[in-house]
C-alpha positions as CSV (number, residue, x, y, z in Angstrom):
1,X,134.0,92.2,101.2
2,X,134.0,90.3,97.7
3,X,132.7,91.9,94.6
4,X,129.8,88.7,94.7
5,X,129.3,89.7,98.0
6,X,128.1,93.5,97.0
7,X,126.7,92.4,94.1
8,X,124.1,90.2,96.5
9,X,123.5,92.8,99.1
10,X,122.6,95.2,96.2
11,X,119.7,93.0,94.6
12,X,118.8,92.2,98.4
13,X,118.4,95.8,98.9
14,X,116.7,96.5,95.6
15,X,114.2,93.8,96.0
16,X,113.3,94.9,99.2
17,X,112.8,98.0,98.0
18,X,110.6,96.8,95.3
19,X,108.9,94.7,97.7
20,X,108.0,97.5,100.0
21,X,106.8,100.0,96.7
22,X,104.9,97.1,95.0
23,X,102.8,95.6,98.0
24,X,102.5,98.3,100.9
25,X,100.0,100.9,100.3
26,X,101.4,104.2,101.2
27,X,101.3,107.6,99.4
28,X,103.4,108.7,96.8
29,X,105.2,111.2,98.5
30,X,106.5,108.6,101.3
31,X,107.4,106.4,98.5
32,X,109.6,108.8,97.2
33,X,111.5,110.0,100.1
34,X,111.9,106.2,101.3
35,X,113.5,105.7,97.8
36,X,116.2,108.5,98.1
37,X,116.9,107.5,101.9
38,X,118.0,103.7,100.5
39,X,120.0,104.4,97.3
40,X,121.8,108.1,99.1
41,X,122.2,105.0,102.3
42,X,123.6,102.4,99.6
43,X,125.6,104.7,97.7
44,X,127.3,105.9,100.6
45,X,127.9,102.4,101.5
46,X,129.6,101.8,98.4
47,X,131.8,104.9,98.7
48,X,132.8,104.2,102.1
49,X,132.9,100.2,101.5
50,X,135.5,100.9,98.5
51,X,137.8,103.5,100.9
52,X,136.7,106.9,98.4
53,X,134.9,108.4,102.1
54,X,137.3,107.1,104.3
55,X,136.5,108.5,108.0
56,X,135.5,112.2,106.7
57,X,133.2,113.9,109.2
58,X,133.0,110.9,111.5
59,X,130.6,109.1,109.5
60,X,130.1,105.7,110.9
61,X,129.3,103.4,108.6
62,X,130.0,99.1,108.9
63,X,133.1,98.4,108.3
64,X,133.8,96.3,105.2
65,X,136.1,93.5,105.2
């Protein structure tokens, strides 16, 4: 996967995000725990996308190309 294309995914990912926080009513608390589930799911996307994880603990994550 090209640097463009990671670059696209992450404002993809980060506009959803802000789509979802901005527009949906839901409480504060939810909001915050859907937060940290996306960027700890994005950062270990990156770490596993750029071979730092690897296959440790069989996580399965998609396989970057």
């Amino acid at each position: 996967m090209s640097l463009i294309s990671v670059v696209l995914v992450l404002i993809i990912v980060g506009m959803g995000l802000w789509l979802v926080n901005r527009y949906i009513p839901m409480d504060g608390k939810i909001k915050t725990i859907l937060n940290i589930v996306v960027v700890i799911a994005v950062v270990l996307w990156l770490l596993y996308g750029f071979g730092v994880l690897g296959r440790a603990g069989g996580l399965r994550l998609p396989r970057m190309r």
